[in-house]
DRENGUKOL-585142 format. One record per residue (C-alpha): x, y, z; chain; residue number from 1. Coordinates in steps of 0.05 Angstrom, whole numbers, always signed. Each point is the difference from the previous one (the first is absolute). Layout:
N
DOMI        u        v        w   chaine   num
DOMI        X        Y        Z        A   NUM
...
***
This chain:
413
DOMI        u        v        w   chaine   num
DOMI    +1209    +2795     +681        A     1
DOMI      +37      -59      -22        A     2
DOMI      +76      -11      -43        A     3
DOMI      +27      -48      -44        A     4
DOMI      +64      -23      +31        A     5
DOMI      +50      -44      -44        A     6
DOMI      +26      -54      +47        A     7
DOMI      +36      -70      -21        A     8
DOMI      -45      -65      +15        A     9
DOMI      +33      -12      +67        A    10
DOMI      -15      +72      +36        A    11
DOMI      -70      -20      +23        A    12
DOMI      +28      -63      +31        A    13
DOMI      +45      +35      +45        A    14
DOMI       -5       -3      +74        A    15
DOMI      +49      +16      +56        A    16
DOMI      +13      -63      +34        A    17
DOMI      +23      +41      +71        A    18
DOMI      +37      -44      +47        A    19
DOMI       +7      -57      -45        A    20
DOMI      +53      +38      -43        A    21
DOMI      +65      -25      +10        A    22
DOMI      +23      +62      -16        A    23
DOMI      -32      +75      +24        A    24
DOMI       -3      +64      -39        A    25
DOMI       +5      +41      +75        A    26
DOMI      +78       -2       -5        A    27
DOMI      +60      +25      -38        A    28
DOMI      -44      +55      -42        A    29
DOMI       +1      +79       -7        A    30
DOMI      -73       +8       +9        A    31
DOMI      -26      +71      -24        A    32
DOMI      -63      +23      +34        A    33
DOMI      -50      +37      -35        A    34
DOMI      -26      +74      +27        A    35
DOMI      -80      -25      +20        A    36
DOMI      +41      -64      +35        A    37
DOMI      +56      +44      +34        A    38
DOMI      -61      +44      +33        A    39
DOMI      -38      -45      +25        A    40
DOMI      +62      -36      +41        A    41
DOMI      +22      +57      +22        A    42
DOMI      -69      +17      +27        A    43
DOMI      -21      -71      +28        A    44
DOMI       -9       +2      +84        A    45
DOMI       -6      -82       -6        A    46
DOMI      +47      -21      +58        A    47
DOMI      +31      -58      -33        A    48
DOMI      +22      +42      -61        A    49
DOMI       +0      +68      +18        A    50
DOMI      +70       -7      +33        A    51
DOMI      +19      -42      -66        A    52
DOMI      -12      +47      -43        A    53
DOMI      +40      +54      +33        A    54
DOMI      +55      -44       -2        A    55
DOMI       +1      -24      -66        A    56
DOMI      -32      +49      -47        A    57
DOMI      +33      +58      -19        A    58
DOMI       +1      +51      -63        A    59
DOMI      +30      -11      -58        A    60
DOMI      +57      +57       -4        A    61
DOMI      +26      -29      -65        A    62
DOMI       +2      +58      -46        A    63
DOMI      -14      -53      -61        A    64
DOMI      -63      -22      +42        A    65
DOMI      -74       +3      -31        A    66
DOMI      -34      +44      +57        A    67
DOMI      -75      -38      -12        A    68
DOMI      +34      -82      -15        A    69
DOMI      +67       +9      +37        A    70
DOMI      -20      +58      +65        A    71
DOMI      +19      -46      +55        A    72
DOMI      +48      -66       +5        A    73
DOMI       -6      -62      +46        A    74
DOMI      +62       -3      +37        A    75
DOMI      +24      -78      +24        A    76
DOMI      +17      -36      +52        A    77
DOMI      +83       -7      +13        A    78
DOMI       -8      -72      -24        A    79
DOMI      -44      +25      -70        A    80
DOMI      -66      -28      +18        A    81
DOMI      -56      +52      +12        A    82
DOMI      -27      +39      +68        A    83
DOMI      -63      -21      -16        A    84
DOMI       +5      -81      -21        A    85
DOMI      -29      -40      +65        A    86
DOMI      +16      -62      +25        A    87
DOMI      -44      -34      -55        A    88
DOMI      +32      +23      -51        A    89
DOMI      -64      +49      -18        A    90
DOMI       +6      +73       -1        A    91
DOMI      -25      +34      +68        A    92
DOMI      -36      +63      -32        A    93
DOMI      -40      -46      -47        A    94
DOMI      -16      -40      +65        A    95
DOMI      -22      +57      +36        A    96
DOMI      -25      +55      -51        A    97
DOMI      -14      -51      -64        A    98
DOMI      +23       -6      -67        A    99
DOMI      -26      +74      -27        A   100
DOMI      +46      +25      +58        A   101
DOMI      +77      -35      -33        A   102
DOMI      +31      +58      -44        A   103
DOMI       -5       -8      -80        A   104
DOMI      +78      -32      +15        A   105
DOMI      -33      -61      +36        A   106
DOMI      -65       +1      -22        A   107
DOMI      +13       -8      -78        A   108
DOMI      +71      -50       +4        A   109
DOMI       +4      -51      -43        A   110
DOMI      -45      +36      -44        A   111
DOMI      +19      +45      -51        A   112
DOMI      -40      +59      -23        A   113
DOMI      +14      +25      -68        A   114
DOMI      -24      +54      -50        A   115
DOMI       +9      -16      -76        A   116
DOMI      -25      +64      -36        A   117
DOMI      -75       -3      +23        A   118
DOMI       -7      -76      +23        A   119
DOMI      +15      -20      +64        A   120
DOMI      +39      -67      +21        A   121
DOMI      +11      -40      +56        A   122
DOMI      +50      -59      +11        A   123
DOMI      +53      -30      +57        A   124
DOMI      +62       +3      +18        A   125
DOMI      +30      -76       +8        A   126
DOMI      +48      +27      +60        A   127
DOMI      -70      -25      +48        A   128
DOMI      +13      -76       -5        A   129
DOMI      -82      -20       -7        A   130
DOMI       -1      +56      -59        A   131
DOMI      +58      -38      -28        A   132
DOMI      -34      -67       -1        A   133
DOMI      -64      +35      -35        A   134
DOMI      +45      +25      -53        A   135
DOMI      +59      -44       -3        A   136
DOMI      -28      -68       +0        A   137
DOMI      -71       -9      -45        A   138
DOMI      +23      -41      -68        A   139
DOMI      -50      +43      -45        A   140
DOMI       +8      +60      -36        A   141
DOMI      -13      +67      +38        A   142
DOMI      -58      +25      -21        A   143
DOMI      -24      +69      +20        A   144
DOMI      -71      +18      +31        A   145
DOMI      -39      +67      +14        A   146
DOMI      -29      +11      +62        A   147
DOMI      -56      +57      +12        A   148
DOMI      +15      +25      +73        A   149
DOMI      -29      +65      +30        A   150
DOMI      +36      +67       -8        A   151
DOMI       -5      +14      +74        A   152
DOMI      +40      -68      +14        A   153
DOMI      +52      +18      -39        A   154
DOMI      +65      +30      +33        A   155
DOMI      +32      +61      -35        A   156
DOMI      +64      -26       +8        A   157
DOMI      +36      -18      -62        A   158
DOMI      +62      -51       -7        A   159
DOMI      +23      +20      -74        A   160
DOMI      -31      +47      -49        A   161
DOMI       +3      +10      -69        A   162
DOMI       +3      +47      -31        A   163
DOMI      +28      +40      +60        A   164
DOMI      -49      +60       +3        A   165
DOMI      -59      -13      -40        A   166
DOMI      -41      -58      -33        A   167
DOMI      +29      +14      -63        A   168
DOMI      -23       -3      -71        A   169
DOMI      -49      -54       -6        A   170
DOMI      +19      -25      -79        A   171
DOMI      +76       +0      +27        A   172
DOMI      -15      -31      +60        A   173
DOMI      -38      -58      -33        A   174
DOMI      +57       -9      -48        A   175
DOMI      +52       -5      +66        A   176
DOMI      -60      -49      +21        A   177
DOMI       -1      -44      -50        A   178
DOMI      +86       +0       +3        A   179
DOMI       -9      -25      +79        A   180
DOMI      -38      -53      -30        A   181
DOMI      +45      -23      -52        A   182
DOMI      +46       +2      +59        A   183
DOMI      -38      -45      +32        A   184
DOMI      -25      -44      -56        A   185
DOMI      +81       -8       -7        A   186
DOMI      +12      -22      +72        A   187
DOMI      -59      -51       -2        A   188
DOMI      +24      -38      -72        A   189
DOMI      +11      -60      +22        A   190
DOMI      +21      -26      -58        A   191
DOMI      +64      +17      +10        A   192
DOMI      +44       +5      +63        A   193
DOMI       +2      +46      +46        A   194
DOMI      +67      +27      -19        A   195
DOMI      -15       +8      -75        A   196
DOMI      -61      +38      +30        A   197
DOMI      +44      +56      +32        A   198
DOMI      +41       +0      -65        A   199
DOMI      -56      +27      -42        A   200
DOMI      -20      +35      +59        A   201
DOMI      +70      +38      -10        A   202
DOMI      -16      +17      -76        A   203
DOMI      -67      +14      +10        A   204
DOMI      +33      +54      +53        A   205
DOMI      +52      +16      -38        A   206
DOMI      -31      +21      -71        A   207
DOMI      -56      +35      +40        A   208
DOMI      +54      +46      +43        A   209
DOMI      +29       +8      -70        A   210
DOMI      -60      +32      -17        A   211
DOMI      -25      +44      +55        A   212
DOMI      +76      +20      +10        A   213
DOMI       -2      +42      -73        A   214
DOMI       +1      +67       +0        A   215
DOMI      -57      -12      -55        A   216
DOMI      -41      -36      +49        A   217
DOMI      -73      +37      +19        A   218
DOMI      -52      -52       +1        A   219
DOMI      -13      -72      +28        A   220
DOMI      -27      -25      -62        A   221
DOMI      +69       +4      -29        A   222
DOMI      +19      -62      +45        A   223
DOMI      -54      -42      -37        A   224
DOMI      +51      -29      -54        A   225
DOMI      +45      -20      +46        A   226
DOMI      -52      -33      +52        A   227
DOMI      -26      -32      -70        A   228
DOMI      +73      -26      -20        A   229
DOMI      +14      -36      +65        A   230
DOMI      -74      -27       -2        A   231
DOMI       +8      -24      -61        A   232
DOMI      +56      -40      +30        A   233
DOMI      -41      -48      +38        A   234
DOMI      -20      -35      -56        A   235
DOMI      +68      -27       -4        A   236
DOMI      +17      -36      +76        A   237
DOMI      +50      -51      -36        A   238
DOMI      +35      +56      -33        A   239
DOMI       +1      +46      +70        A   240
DOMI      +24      -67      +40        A   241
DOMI      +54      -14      -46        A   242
DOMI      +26      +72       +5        A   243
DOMI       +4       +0      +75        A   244
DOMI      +44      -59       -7        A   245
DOMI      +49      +43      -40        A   246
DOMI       +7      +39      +62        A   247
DOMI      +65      -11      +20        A   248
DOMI       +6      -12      +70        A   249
DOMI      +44      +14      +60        A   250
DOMI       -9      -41      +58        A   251
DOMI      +55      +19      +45        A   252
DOMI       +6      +78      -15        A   253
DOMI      -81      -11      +19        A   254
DOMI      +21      -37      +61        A   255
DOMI      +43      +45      +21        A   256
DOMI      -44      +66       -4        A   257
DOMI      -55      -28      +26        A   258
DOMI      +47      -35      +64        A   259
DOMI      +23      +73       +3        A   260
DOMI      -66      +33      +10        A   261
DOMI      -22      -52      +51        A   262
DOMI      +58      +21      +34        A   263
DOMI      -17      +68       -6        A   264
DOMI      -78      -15      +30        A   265
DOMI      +34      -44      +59        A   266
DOMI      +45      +51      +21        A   267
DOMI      -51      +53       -6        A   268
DOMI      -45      -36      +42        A   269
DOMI      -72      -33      -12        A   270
DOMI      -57      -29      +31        A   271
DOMI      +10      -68      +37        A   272
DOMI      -42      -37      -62        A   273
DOMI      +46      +22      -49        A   274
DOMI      +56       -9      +40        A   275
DOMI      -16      -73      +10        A   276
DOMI       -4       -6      -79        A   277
DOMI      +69      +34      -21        A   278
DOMI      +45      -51      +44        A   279
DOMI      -46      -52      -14        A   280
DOMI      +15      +12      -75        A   281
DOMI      +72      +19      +13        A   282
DOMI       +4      -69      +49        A   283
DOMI      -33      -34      -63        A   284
DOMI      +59      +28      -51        A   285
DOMI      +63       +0      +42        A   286
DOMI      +59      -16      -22        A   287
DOMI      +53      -52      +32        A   288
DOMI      +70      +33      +17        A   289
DOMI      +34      -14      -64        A   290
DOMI      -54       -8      -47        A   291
DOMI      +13      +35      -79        A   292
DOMI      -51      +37      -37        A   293
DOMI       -7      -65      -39        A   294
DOMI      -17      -32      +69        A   295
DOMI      -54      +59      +27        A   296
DOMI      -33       -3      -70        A   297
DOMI      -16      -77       +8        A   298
DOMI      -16      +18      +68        A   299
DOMI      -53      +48      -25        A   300
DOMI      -22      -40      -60        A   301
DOMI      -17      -65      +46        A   302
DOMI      -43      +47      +41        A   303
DOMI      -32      +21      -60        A   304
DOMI      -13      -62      -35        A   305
DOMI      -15      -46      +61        A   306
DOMI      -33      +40      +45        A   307
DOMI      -30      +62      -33        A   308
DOMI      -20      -17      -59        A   309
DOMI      -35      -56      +17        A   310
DOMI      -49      +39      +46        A   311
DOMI       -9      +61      -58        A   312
DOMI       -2      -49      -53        A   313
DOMI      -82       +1       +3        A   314
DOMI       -2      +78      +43        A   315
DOMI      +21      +47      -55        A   316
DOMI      -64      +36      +21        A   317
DOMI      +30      +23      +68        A   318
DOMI      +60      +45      -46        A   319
DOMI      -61      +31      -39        A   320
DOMI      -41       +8      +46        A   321
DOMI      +62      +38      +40        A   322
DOMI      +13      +42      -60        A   323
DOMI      -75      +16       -9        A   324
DOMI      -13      +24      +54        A   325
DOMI      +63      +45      +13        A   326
DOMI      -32      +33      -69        A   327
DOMI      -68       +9      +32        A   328
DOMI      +28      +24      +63        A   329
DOMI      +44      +58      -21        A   330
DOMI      -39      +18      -67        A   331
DOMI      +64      -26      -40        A   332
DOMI      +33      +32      -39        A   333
DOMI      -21      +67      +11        A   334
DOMI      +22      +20      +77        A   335
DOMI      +62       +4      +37        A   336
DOMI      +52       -5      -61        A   337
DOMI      +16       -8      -74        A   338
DOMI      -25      -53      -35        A   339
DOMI      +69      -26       -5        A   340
DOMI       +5       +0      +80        A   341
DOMI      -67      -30      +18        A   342
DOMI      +22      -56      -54        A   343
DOMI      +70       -3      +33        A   344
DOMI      -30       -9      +73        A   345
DOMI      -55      -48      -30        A   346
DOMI      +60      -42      -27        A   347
DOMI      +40       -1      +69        A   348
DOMI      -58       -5      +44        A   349
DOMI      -13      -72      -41        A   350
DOMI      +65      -19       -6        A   351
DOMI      +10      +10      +80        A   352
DOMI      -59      -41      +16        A   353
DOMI      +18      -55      -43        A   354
DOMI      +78       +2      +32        A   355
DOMI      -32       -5      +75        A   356
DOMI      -51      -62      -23        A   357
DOMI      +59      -37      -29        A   358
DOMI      +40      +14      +60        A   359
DOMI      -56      -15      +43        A   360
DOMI      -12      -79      -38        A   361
DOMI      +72      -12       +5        A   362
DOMI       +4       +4      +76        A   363
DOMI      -72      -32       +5        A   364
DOMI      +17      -50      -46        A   365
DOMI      -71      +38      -27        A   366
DOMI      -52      +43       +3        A   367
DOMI      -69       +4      +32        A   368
DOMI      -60      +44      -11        A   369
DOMI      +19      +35      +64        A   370
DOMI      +71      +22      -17        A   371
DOMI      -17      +25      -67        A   372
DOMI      -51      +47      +37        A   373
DOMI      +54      +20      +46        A   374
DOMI      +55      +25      -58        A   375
DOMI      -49      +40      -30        A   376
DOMI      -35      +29      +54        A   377
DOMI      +58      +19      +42        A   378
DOMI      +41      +26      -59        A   379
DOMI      -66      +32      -23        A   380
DOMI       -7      +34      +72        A   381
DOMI      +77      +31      -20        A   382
DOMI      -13      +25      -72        A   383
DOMI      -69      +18       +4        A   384
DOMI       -1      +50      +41        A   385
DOMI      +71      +26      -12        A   386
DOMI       -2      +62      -33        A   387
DOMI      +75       +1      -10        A   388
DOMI       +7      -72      -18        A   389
DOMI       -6      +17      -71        A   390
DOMI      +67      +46       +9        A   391
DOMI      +39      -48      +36        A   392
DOMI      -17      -54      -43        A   393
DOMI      +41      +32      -50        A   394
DOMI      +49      +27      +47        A   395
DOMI      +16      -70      +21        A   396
DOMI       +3      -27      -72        A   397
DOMI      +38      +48      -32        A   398
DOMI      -46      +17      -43        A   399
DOMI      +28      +44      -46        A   400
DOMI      -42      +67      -44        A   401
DOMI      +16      -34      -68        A   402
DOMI      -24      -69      +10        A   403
DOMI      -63      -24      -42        A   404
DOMI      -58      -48       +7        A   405
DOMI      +45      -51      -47        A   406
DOMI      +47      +17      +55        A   407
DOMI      -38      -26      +63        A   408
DOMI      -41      -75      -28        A   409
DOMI      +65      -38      +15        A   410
DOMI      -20       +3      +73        A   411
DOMI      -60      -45      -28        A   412
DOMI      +37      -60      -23        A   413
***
C-alpha cells in the first residue's frame, strides 16, 4: 500500500554526502532513541558495538520524555562528538549493522516528518550544510511535489503535528490549507522585496490572530475574509513597497540587540561553524577605540553597500527560500507558539542572519557561496533544534507582553 507524501522540489534530490561534509551531524546533539532502536542495542552481542552501546546508551529518566520516541538517550563523548562516529567520519553501527539498524534520531536527520491534519509532509532542516545548498541556493521558485512511497517504508516518527491529537476536520483543515499557502504565495512575491514581504506577512498574521482570538470564533471559514483582504493586496506591489518605506527605522537600537544576542550565543557556547561566523562578523563590524555612533553606523553602512549588497543584489532568492522553508519545516504558524511569537522569531531569525552576512563581507571584503552556506547552516544547527530558543529569544530582547506585530517590522529596515 502506497501514500501521498507532500515534499518541496528539492527532497528527492537529497543525499548524505558522508565524509565530504565539512561539518558532521555525530556531535554536539541530544539524540533521543526510539523504544524498537533502544532494544535492539541493548541486545546486540556484535563485539565492536556491544561494549559501545553499554557505554553510551542509557534510558531516558526524563519525566517529560515520550516512552516510544524519547525511551533511551545517546550519551557523548567529553569533547561532544559521538561514541559511535569512526575515524571516517561515518557512523560505526550503520557500518556494521546498516542503515535500518541507526535509531529514528539518526536515521531521519535532516529530514523532517510532519502531519498536517490527514496529509503527510516531508522537508529538511538547513542546519546539514548539503541540505542547505538544496534549499538555500536554487534561483527558482519552490515548488512542491508528491511522492507515492510505501506505507511499510515509512517511519512512525513524527517531527510536528497538527492538529495535536487527531487529523482534524477536513473543511477546516483545507481552509488552514489554503492560509499556509497564501503564506507562502506571500513569501515567494517577488515583486516586491523581501522585507515588504514579512510586512504583509505581519498583517496577514495579525488580522487572522484577531480573528481566531474572539471569543465568537468557532469555525475556520470565518478566517476567509481576512485571507481574502490581504490577498486582495497583491494586486497592489507599488502601493505595499511604498508602505514599507514608511517604516521608520532604527539602525543602531537594531545593532545593538542583535550585538547583544550574539553575545548572548557566544557566551553560551556553539558549535565551531558558528563560532567561526560570529567573530568573523563581529571582526567585520568592530569598532576603533574612539569611534562615535556616527562613526560605527558608516562603519556598518560601507559593509552594507560595498560588500553585501553587491553579492545579494541578484540572490534575493536565498532570504525566501530561508523563510520558506522554516514555514514548511515547522508547519508555521500553527506549532510551538502564538502567531505573534512564531512571527516575532521569524523576524529575528532574518534579521540575525542578515547582521552575521554583513559582518562576514566586511571582514572578507565579501562574500562567497561557501560562507553564506556556513551562516545559515551553523546558526540553523543552533535554532533549529532548540526547543527553548524561542524563549530566550525574547528573554534576550526584552520582549515585552504588550508589544504588537506593528511593534516588531522595524527590525526589517
Amino acid at each position: 500500500m502506497k501514500q501521498s507524501i507532500f515534499v518541496p522540489d528539492y527532497y528527492s534530490r537529497f543525499s548524505c554526502i558522508g565524509a565530504r561534509c565539512e561539518d558532521t551531524c555525530c556531535s554536539g546533539w541530544t539524540v533521543a532513541i526510539d523504544r524498537p532502536s533502544y532494544q535492539l542495542y541493548r541486545q546486540t552481542d556484535h563485539p565492536i558495538l556491544a561494549p559501545l552501546f553499554r557505554l553510551a546508551v542509557s534510558q531516558n529518566t526524563s519525566p517529560n520524555a515520550n516512552t516510544d520516541a524519547h525511551f533511551g538517550v545517546m550519551k557523548m563523548k567529553s569533547d561532544q562528538s559521538c561514541f559511535f562516529q569512526q575515524t571516517d567520519k561515518l557512523c560505526a553501527i550503520h557500518s556494521h549493522l546498516g542503515e535500518q539498524a541507526l535509531c529514528d534520531t539518526c536515521q531521519i536527520y535532516p529530514r523532517s516528518f510532519n502531519q498536517f491534519g490527514a496529509q503527510r509532509e516531508h522537508a529538511l532542516s538547513i542546519s546539514c550544510p548539503e541540505a542547505a545548498r538544496l534549499v538555500l541556493l536554487n534561483p527558482k521558485s519552490m515548488q512542491f511535489d508528491t511522492l507515492n512511497l510505501e506505507t511499510s517504508t515509512l517511519r512512525s516518527f513524527i517531527s510536528c503535528r497538527f492538529p495535536s491529537q487527531d487529523q482534524g476536520d477536513p473543511a477546516q483543515m483545507s481552509i488552514l490549507n489554503d492560509f499556509r499557502a497564501l503564506i507562502i504565495g506571500i513569501l515567494q512575491f517577488r515583486q516586491i522585496s523581501v522585507g515588504a514581504r514579512m510586512m504583509l506577512l505581519g498583517w496577514l498574521l495579525e488580522d487572522t490572530n484577531q480573528v481566531i482570538s474572539s471569543e465568537t470564533f468557532k469555525h475556520a471559514s470565518e478566517l476567509l475574509p481576512a485571507l481574502g483582504a490581504i490577498a486582495d493586496m497583491l494586486r497592489h506591489p507599488v502601493e505595499l513597497e511604498k508602505q514599507f518605506a514608511q517604516i521608520q527605522p532604527d539602525l543602531p537600537r537594531k545593532l545593538e540587540t542583535l550585538n547583544q544576542l550574539i553575545g548572548q550565543v557566544l557566551s553560551a557556547g556553539s558549535s565551531l561553524r558558528l563560532s567561526e561566523c560570529l567573530l568573523a562578523a563581529a571582526e567585520g563590524l568592530a569598532a576603533d577605540a574612539g569611534d562615535s555612533d556616527h562613526q560605527l553606523l558608516q562603519k556598518f553602512k560601507h559593509s552594507f553597500e560595498q560588500h553585501y549588497q553587491p553579492y545579494f543584489q541578484e540572490r534575493a532568492y536565498i532570504f525566501e527560500n530561508y523563510l520558506v522553508n522554516m514555514v514548511i519545516l515547522r508547519l508555521f504558524p500553527f506549532t510551538r507558539g502564538t502567531y505573534l511569537e512564531l512571527y516575532r522569531e521569524l523576524v529575528f531569525n532574518l534579521s540575525i542572519v542578515q547582521l552575521l552576512l554583513i559582518g562576514v563581507a566586511g571582514k572578507n571584503q565579501g562574500l562567497t557561496e561557501a560562507m553564506v552556506i556556513q551562516v545559515f547552516q551553523s546558526f540553523a544547527r543552533m535554532t533549529d533544534h532548540n526547543r527553548s530558543h524561542l524563549e530566550n529569544l525574547a528573554q534576550a530582547l526584552h520582549v515585552h507582553n504588550q508589544d504588537s506585530f506593528a511593534d516588531i517590522m522595524w527590525m526589517l529596515k
